[in-house]
N, C-alpha and C positions, 0 to 999 in steps of 0.2 A: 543086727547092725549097730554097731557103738554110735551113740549118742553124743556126734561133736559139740552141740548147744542146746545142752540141759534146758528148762524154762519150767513156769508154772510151777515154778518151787514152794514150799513154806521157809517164812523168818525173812532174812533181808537179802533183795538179791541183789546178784554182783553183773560188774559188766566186764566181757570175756574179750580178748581179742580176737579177729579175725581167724578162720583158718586156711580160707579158703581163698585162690587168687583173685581179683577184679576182674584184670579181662585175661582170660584165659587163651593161653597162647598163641595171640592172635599181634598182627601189626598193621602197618599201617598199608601194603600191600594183599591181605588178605580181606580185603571189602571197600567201601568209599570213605570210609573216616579217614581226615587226614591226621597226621602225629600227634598234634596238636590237639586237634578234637577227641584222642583216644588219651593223652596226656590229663584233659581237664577230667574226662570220665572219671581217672583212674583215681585223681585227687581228691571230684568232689563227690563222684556219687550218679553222677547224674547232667544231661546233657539234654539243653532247648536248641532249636533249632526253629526258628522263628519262619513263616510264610515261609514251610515246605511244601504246601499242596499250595498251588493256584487260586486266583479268583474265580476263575470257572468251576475248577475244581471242588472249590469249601462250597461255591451254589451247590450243586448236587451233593457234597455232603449234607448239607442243613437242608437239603428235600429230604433225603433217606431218613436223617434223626426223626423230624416231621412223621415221615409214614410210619418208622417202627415206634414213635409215642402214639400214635393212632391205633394202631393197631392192638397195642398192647393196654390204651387205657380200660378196656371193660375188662382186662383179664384176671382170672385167678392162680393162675399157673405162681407157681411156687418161684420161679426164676425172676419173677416181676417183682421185689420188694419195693412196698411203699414206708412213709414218712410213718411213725410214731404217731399214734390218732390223727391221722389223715389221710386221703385219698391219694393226695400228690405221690408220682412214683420221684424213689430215691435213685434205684437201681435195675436195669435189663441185665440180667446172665445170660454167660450164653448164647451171644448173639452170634458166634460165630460159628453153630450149630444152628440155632431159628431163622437165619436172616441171611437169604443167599448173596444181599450186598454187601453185608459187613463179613461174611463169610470167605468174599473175594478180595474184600479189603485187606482182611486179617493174611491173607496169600502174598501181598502188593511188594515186591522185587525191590522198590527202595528201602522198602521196610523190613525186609525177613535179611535180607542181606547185610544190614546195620546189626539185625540180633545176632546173626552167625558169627559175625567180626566180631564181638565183644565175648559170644561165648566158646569159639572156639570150635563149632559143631555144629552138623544139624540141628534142628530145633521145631520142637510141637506149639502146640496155644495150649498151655495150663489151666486158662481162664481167660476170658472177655466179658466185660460187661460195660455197659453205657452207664456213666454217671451223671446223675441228674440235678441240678440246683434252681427251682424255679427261683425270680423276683419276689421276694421277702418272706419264702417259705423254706429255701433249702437249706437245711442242715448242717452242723458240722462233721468234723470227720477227727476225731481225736487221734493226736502223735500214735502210731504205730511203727513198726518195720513188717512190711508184709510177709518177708520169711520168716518171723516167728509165730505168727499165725500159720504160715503154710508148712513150718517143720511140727509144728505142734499138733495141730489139728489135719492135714492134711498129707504128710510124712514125707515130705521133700528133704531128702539128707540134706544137700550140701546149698551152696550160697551160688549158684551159676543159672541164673535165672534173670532178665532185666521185664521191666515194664512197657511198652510203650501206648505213650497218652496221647491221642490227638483231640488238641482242644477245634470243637465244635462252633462254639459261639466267644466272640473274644472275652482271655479273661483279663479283668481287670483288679487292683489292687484292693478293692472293694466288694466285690460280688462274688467271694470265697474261693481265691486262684489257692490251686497246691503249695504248700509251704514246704521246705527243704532243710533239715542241717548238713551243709557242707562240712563231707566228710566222717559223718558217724554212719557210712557204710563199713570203715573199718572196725568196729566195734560191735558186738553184743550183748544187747541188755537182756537180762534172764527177766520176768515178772511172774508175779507174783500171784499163786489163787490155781486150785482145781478147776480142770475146767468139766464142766458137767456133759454127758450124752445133747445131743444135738442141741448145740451152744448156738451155732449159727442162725439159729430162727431166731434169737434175741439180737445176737451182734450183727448181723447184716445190716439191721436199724438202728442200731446206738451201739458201738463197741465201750464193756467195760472191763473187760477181762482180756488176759493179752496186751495188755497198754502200761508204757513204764510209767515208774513213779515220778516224781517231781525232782529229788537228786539226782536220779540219772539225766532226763532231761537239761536241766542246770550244765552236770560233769560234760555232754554231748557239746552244749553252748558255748563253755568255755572254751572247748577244745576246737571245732569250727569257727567261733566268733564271729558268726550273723546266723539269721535266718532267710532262705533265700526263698524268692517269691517267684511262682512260673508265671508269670503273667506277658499275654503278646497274642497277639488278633489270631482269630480262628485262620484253621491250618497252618499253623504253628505243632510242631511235637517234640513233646519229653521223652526221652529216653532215662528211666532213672532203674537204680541197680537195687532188688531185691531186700535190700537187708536198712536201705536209705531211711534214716527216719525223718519221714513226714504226717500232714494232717490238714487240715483247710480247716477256714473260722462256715461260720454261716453268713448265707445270703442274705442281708438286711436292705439291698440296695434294689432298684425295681428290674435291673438288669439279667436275664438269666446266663447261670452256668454251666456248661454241657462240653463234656469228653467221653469219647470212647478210648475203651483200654483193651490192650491184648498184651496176655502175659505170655512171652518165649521163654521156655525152659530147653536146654540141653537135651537131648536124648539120651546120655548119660548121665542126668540127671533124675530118672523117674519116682515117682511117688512109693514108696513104700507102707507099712501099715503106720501108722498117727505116733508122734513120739509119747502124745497122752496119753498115750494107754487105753484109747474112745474108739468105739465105731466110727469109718472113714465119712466125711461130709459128702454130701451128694455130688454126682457126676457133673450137674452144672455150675458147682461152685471148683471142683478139682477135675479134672481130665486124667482117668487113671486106666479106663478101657480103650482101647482102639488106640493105641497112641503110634501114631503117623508123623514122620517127618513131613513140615510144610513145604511143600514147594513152589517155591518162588514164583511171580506170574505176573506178567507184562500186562500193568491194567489199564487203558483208558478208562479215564472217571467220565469223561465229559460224552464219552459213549457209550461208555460202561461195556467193555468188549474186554476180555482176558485172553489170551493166550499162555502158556506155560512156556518160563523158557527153559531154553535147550542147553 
């Protein structure tokens, strides 16, 4: 398969444009975004949408976050990364495989049906994971685009792929909310560096490879002109587009951070062998066996009952 974005080069790399559509042939008829809301996607990247779950709602979510950190604190399982000489967990993989709530979550009808409209398709979970920011221990999370990590190390050809983050506990401006450059979805930045056999045990905890440099960063800025901040009370969700370059500072403030994410890829999108030239990363970090369209599922949170619909 030809190699639409090169990366992990030697010498100095370049930033490519686009090749791939935004929202793929989809409008404002084919799911609940209205024109408008598929308009901003397509410009900036990425779309909040503020108290989309209920106050009932976010309650039982912040019970379930609760039981799966409980659950998961004595663990060793490889999908539970923790902090860089600490105990504090960073990140849950995989929860939409370990975790029959978030599993039903990750099915929820408002949700899968916003990833179809934008991509045009059925659509699997590539990836889930909880991310974690305790009060004045969580971590940063340095500028990336997630599909250069995921065409690189995990061989996702193309750019049709979106994110969705639902924040857990409110975030604030302070207590390390997602950063955004509006509009360097249209762009790719190549980086720079080999990347070694099972990189992921290092970058899960601190990413240094795979991350642009300081000029592109800059060339992104100009070309966007802010930085945007997701910030807005738990159950609240982002929707941001694969290729978006963002990052978070760290938690300094005594407030914690908490989102789960579930990554929707295309079913015509699927993983193929690592553009790196690496053995593929593990099945909880890529979903590359069993790959099942989601389908959609009528959930009450507040009784946690699903049905499928029809």
């Amino acid at each position: 398969m030809k190699d639409l974005y090169p990366s992990r080069i030697k010498g100095m790399p370049a930033i490519l444009e686009r090749k791939d559509p935004i929202i793929h042939s989809s409008n404002k008829g084919d799911g609940p975004l209205s024109e408008v809301e598929l308009d901003f996607y397509e410009d900036n990247g990425y779309l909040f949408m503020s108290n989309f779950f209920s106050e009932d709602e976010v309650t039982l979510l912040q019970q379930e976050l609760s039981r799966n950190m409980n659950d998961n604190k004595a663990s060793n399982e490889k999908h539970v990364v923790r902090e860089t000489g600490g105990e504090e967990i960073r990140s849950v993989f995989d929860v939409h495989n370990n975790d029959e709530f978030f599993h039903d979550l990750s099915s929820h009808e408002r949700l899968v049906h916003i990833a179809q409209q934008l991509l045009g398709s059925q659509v699997y979970i590539n990836q889930s994971r909880i991310n974690l920011k305790p009060g004045f221990k969580g971590k940063d999370f340095y500028w990336h685009s997630d599909f250069e990590t995921w065409h690189m190390e995990d061989g996702m050809p193309n750019m049709r792929a979106v994110s969705c983050s639902i924040i857990l506990t409110d975030n604030y401006s302070y207590n390390g909310p997602l950063l955004l450059i509006p509009g360097s979805h249209r762009y790719f930045v190549q980086c720079v560096g080999e990347t070694p056999e099972n990189h992921f045990e290092q970058s899960l905890k601190m990413q240094n490879l795979g991350v642009p440099d300081h000029d592109s960063i800059n060339w992104l800025l100009s070309k966007g002109g802010k930085i945007d901040s997701a910030t807005g009370p738990a159950g609240s969700v982002l929707f941001f587009e694969s290729n978006t370059m963002h990052g978070s500072n760290s938690n300094i403030s005594p407030l914690p951070r908490s989102n789960v994410f579930f990554v929707f890829n295309s079913v015509e999108n699927k993983l193929v062998e690592p553009f790196a030239n690496i053995p593929a990363r593990p099945e909880f970090i890529a979903n590359r066996t069993n790959v099942k369209p989601v389908e959609p599922k009528q959930m009450d949170l507040k009784k946690k009952k699903i049905s499928i619909q029809s």
